[in-house]
C-alpha positions, -999 to 999 in steps of 0.1 A, spaced: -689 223 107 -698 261 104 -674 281 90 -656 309 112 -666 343 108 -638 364 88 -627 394 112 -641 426 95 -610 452 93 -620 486 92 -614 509 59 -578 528 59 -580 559 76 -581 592 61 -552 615 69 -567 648 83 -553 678 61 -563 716 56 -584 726 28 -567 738 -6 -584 774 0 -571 776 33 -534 764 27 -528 776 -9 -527 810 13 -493 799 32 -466 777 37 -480 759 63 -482 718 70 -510 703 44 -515 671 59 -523 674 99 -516 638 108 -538 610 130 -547 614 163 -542 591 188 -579 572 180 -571 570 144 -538 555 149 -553 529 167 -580 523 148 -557 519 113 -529 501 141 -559 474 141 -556 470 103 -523 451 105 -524 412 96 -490 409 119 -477 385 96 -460 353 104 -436 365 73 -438 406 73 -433 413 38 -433 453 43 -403 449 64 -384 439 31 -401 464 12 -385 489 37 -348 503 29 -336 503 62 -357 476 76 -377 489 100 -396 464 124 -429 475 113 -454 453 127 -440 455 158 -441 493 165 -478 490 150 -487 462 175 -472 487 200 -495 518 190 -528 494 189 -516 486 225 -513 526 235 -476 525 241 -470 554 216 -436 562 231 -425 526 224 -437 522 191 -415 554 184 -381 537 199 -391 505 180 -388 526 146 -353 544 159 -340 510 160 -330 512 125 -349 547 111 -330 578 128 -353 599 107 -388 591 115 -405 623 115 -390 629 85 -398 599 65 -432 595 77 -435 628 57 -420 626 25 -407 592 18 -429 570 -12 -440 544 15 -469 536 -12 -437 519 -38 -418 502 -8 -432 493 26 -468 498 16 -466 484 -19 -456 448 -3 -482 450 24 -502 419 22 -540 437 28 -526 454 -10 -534 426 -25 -570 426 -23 -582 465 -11 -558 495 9 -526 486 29 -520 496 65 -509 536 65 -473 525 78 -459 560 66 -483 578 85 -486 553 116 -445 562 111 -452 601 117 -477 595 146 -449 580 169 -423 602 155 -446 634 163 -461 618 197 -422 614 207 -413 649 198 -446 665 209 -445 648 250 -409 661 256 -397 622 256 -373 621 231 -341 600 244 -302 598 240 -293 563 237 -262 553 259 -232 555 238 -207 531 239 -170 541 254 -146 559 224 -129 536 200 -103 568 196 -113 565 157 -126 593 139 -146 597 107 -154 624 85 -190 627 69 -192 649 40 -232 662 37 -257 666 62 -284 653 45 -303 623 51 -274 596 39 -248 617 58 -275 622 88 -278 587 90 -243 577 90 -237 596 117 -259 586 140 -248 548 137 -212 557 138 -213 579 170 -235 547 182 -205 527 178 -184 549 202 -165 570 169 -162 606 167 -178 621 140 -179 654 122 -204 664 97 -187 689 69 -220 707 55 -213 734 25 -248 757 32 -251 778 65 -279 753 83 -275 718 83 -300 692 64 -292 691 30 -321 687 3 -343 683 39 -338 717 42 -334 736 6 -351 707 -18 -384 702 5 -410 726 11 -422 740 44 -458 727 38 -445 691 31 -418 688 60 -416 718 82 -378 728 85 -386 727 125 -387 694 123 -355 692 104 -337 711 130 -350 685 158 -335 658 141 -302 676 136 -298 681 170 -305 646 179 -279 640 158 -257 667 178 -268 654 209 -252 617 201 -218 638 199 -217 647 162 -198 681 155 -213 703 128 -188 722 106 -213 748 85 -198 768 53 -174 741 41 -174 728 6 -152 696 4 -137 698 -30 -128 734 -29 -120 743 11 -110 714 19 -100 682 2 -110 646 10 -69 641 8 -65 667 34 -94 651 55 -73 619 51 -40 630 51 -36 663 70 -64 664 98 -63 625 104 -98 614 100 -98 571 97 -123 572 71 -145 596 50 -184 592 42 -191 613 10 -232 619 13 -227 648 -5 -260 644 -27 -268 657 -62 -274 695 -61 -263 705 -100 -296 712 -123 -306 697 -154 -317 721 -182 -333 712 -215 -308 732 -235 -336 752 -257 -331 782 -271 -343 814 -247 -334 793 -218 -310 818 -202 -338 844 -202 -347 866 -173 -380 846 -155 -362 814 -160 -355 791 -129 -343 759 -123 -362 743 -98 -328 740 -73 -325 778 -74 -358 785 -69 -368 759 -45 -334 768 -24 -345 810 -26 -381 800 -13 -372 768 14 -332 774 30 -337 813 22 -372 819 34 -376 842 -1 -417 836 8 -410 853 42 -416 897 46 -388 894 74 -361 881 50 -346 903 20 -342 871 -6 -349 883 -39 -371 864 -58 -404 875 -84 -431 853 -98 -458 867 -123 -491 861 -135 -483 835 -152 -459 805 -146 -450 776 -161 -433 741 -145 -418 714 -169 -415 683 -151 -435 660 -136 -419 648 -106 -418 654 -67 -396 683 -74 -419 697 -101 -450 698 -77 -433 710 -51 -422 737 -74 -454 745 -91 -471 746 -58 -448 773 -40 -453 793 -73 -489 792 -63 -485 802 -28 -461 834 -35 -493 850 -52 -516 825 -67 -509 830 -99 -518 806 -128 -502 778 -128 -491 752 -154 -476 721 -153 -460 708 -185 -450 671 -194 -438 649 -221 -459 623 -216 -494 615 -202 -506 613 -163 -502 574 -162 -462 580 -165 -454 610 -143 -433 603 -114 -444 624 -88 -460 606 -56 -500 601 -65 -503 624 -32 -485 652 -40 -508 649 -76 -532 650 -62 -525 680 -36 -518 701 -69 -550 689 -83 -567 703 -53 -550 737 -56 -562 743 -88 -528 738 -107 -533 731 -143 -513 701 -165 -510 698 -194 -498 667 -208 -482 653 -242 -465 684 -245 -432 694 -247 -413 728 -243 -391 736 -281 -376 772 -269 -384 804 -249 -391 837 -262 -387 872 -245 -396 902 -242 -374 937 -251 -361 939 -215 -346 900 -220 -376 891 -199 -392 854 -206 -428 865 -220 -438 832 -241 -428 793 -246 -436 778 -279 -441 737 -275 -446 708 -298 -472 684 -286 -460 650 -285 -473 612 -288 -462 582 -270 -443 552 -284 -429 523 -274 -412 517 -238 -380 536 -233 -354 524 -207 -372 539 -180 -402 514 -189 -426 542 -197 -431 546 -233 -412 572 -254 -426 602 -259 -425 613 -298 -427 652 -313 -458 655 -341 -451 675 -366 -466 707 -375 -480 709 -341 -463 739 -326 -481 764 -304 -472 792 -277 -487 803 -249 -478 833 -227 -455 828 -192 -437 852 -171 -417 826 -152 -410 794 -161 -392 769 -135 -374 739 -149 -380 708 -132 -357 674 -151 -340 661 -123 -305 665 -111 -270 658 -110 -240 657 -87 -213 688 -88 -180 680 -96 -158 696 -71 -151 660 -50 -142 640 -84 -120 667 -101 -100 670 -63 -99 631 -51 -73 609 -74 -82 576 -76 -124 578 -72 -136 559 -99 -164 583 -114 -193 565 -137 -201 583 -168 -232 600 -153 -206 617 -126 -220 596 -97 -193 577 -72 -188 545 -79 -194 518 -50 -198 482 -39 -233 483 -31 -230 459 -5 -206 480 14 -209 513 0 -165 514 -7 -153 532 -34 -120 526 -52 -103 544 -29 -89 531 9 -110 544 35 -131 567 11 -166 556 14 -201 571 -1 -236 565 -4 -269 587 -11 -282 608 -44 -239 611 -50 -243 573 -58 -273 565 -74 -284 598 -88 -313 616 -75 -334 588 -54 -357 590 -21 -348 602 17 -353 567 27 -328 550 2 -303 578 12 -307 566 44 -302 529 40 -271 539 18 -260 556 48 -266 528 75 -249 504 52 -216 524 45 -215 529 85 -216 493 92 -187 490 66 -169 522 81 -172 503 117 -155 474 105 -126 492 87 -114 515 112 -116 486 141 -96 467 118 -68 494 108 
């Protein structure tokens, strides 16, 4: 008997995207995303699985095969509803999130050549939605007189609020900047998720019924115990993220020129410092350096370029294999003509008369064996030391939450690391009715785990105040 002819699958599709000497010029979008003929021809990749492995892959379990099956059949509108099922953000996450380690990395084409583009089949819907005016307010359900108070507006908090005020509660959102979106709005640069876009979904939040209070920083206005106690909120969602810098604690590090990458990246993103129509001050020279080697770090390095296209260095610990940044946004920098250089590690700063950074001296390093983090340890050689002029360095190592909420709520249990302690299944903390979930939890993590942090806690919430 002849054998039947194996169905030939086209190649993944190529995401359309400006060219580095067009967009290192401005903040615009890189990526331009597909077309209604490329998202059906990469909609025809999918396998539609009898067991969809990518759905488990994917944090807050969107039904991905089905809103794919519903773009190869031209309902683009549906397939964008299909994904609001369970992803209130899909614009967003079809921007920035690392589909290529969840959804993606479980897709079974993976396993023998490229997985379907889910993340960007993801942003097609979202955009087609946004784009033909057909964005729609699901029916709430009648008031259950309960209300809940969501500290944070970014994606955890975002998220949480949307299922809640799809339960029939009243929500308010207490956010401590003057525009709502959290790290969407002062972590993420314009070029990588356009702050438009942002605002869209914030609305849609607003349009379920959410109030926005702007310019309130629980912990210091207001207490989670007067939330509790004095304006009668059931329960409390703390999404408050993890917005307090790492340094490396070298000498020269409190030089003039010297940035953490959450001061600078806030100036250029929530402030519009890039903009000649807003009076932000901030100055990059000739010369800049980046130490890091994550998202934040490239995102970093790569608005340095745009504010004048200076030189541009990026500089790790260890080699290219272990840097953490998404291969994309690598790559991008690549492109750009942003330098790297690797196995090297920054020892102190050096100034100038005026208290101006004007050099970093580093020791180039080796790598051992595997640390915790499962990369291998990256070890100093000595007698190495060299320097190398810079006029701004930005300091890219990650984050950490502030401690306004611990030092003002008795009874939080508080890890050693500062983060809120939880029952990951629920998202409780120690204390009655306090919940919490995001970067505050787990340390600085991904828009889509935020997210499912925040769907998870509002299922909890749900339950408690219905049963109080």
């Amino acid at each position: 008997m002849a054998k039947r002819k194996r169905k030939e699958r086209p190649p993944r599709q190529a995401m359309p995207q400006r060219s580095p000497e067009e967009r290192i010029k401005d903040f615009n979008e890189v990526p331009l995303g597909f077309d209604e003929k490329l998202a059906q021809i990469e909609a025809s990749r999918c396998l539609q699985c009898p067991r969809p492995f990518c759905i488990e892959g994917c944090p807050v379990s969107v039904k991905i095969p089905d809103f794919i099956k519903l773009i190869l059949e031209g309902d683009f509108i549906g397939a964008a509803r299909k994904i609001k099922e369970t992803n209130s953000l899909p614009a967003v996450c079809g921007r920035v999130c690392p589909q290529e380690d969840q959804c993606e990395k479980a897709c079974v084409l993976g396993r023998r050549g490229e997985p379907v583009a889910i993340g960007r089949l993801e942003r097609f819907a979202a955009d087609y939605e946004r784009e033909h005016g057909e964005v729609s307010i699901p029916e709430i359900p009648e008031s259950t007189g309960k209300k809940i108070a969501i500290v944070g507006s970014g994606p955890a908090g975002l998220t949480a609020a949307g299922e809640l005020l799809k339960m029939g509660h009243k929500v308010t959102i207490f956010e401590a900047f003057h525009k709502p979106g959290g790290v969407l709005v002062y972590g993420i640069p314009e070029f990588r998720l356009p702050k438009s876009i942002v605002a869209q979904e914030v609305d849609y939040t607003r349009k379920l019924g959410a109030e926005i209070r702007l310019n309130v920083l629980i912990g210091k206005t207001k207490t989670i115990d007067d939330l509790l106690s004095v304006e009668g909120y059931d329960a409390v969602f703390i999404g408050s993220g993890a917005g307090l810098p790492m340094f490396l604690n070298i000498p020269g590090e409190n030089l003039a020129g010297v940035y953490s990458a959450n001061e600078f990246l806030t100036r250029i993103n929530l402030m519009k410092a890039y903009r000649d129509d807003y009076v932000t001050p901030i100055k990059v020279g000739k010369k800049v350096a980046v130490i890091g080697a994550g998202n934040v770090a490239m995102d970093s390095a790569r608005c340095a370029l745009r504010l004048g296209q200076p030189e541009v260095r990026i500089i790790y610990r260890r080699s290219r294999q272990e840097m953490p940044a998404r291969n994309e946004e690598i790559e991008h920098a690549e492109e750009e003509g942003i330098k790297f250089q690797f196995l090297t590690n920054p020892v102190r700063f050096l100034g100038d008369e005026n208290g101006r950074v004007s050099a970093v001296e580093c020791i180039k390093m080796k790598l051992g064996e595997p640390d915790d983090s499962g990369r291998r340890r990256p070890i100093p050689i000595e007698g190495t030391e060299h320097q190398f002029d810079v006029d701004t360095v930005i300091v890219a190592l990650g984050t950490r939450p502030r401690s306004f909420i611990a030092k003002t709520t008795p009874g939080l249990e508080i890890s050693p690391r500062g983060l809120i302690v939880v029952n990951k299944e629920t998202g409780e903390t120690s204390r009655q009715g306090v919940f919490a979930g995001g970067d505050i939890v787990t340390g600085a993590a991904t828009v889509i785990e935020a997210m499912g942090a925040g769907r998870v806690a509002a299922k909890s919430i749900d339950k408690y105040v219905r049963s109080k």
